[in-house]
C-alpha positions in Angstrom: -75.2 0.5 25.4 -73.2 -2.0 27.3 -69.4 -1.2 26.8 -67.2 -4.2 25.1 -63.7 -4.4 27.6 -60.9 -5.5 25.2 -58.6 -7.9 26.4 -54.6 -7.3 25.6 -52.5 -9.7 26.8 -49.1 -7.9 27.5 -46.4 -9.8 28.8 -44.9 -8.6 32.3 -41.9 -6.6 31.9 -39.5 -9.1 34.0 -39.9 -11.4 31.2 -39.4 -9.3 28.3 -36.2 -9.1 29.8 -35.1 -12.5 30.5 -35.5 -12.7 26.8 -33.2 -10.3 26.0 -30.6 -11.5 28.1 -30.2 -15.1 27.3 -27.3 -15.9 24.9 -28.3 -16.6 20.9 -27.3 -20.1 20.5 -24.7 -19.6 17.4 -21.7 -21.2 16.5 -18.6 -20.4 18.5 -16.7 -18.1 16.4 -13.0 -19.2 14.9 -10.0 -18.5 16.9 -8.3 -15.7 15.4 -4.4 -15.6 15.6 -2.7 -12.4 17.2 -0.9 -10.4 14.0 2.7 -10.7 15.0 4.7 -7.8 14.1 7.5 -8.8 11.1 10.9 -7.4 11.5 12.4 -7.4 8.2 15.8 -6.1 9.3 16.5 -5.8 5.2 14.6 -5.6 1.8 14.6 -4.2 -1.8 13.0 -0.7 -3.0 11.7 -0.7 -6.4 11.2 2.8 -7.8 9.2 3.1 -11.1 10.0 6.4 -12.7 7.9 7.6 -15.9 7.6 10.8 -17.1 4.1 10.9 -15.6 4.5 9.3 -12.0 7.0 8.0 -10.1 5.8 4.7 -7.7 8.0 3.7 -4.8 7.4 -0.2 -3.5 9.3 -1.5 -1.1 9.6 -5.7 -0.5 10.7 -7.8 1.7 14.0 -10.4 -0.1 11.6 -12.4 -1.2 9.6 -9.8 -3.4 6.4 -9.7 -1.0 5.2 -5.9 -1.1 5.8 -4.2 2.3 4.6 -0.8 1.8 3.5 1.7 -1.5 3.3 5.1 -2.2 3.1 7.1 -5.3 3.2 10.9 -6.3 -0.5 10.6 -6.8 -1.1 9.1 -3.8 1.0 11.6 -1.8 -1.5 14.4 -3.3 0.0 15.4 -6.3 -1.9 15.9 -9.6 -1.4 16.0 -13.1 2.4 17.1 -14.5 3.1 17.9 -11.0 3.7 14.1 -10.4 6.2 13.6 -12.8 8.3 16.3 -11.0 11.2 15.2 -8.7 9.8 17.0 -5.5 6.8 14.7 -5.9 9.2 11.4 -6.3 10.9 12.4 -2.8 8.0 12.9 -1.2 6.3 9.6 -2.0 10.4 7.6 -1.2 9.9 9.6 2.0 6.6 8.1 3.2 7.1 5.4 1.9 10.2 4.7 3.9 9.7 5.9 6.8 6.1 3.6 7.3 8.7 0.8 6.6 10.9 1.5 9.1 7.9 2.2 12.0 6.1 -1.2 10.8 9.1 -3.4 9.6 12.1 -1.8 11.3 13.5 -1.6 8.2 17.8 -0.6 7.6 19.4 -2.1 4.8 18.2 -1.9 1.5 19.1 -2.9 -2.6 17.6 -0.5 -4.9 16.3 -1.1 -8.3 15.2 1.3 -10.6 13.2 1.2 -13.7 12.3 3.8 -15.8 13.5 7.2 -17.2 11.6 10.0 -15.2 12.8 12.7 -13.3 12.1 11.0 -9.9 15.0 8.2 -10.1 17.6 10.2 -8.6 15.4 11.7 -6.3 14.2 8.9 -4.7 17.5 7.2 -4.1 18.5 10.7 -2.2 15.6 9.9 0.5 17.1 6.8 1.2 20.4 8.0 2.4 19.2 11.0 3.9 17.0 8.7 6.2 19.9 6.5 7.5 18.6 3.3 5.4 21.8 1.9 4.3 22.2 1.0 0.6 23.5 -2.0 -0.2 23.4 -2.2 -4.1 22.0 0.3 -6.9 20.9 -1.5 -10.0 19.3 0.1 -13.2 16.7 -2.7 -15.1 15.0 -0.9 -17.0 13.7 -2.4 -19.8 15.7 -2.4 -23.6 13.8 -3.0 -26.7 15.9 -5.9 -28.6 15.0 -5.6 -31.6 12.6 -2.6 -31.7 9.4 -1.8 -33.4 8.5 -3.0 -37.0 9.9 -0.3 -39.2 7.2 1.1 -41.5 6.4 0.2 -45.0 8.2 1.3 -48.0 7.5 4.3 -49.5 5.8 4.3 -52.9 6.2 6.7 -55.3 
């Protein structure tokens, strides 16, 4: 029997390469601007206290969020978050990555809510040499309340 040679056509290895390193022809990409670092020399810290959680947000004057923390983001679950411990912990962090990132020092406090974490978190603030400029309670109050129930019948 006469033997069949198959042909394969292989291309050389020197142009396998060539291939490789030629440039895709794509769009050039958009210039990205360099992230300046913000100094906000002072801002507010808004401190929601429930009975459940307590949620520390600090702003810049204008209102524009900064940093967060919470008790539950701090690793605290359940009734453990409502605690006060759990409230200084999340003030603390969330603080201090304002002062790293923002070089933060003077600060007005508002606090809403009735938990245990109000006091708590105010403490933080002196104890980490961020002076406090002004203290204010706004907390909501009902005006007028709930629609009383229906008259008993008899």
């Amino acid at each position: 029997m006469p033997e069949i040679e198959e042909s394969v056509q292989t291309k050389p290895a020197e142009s396998v390469s060539e291939e490789a390193d030629q440039p895709k022809t794509t769009l050039p990409a958009h210039k990205r601007r360099k992230k300046t670092k913000r100094n906000v020399a002072s801002g507010q810290v808004h401190v929601l206290a429930t009975f459940n959680n307590t949620i520390v947000s600090i702003t810049d004057p204008k209102g524009n969020a900064l940093t967060i923390s919470s008790s539950g983001a701090c690793g605290f679950r359940g009734s453990k978050k409502g605690t006060a411990y759990a409230a200084q912990v999340a003030a603390e962090r969330a603080v201090q990555t304002a002062k790293q990132q923002y070089g933060l020092s003077r600060v007005e406090v508002f606090v809403r809510g009735i938990g245990l974490g109000r006091d708590a978190a105010i403490r933080v603030l002196a104890s980490l040499d961020v002076a406090i400029d002004n203290i204010s309670d706004v907390t909501g109050v009902p005006h007028g309340g709930v629609r009383p129930p229906k008259a008993r019948r008899i």
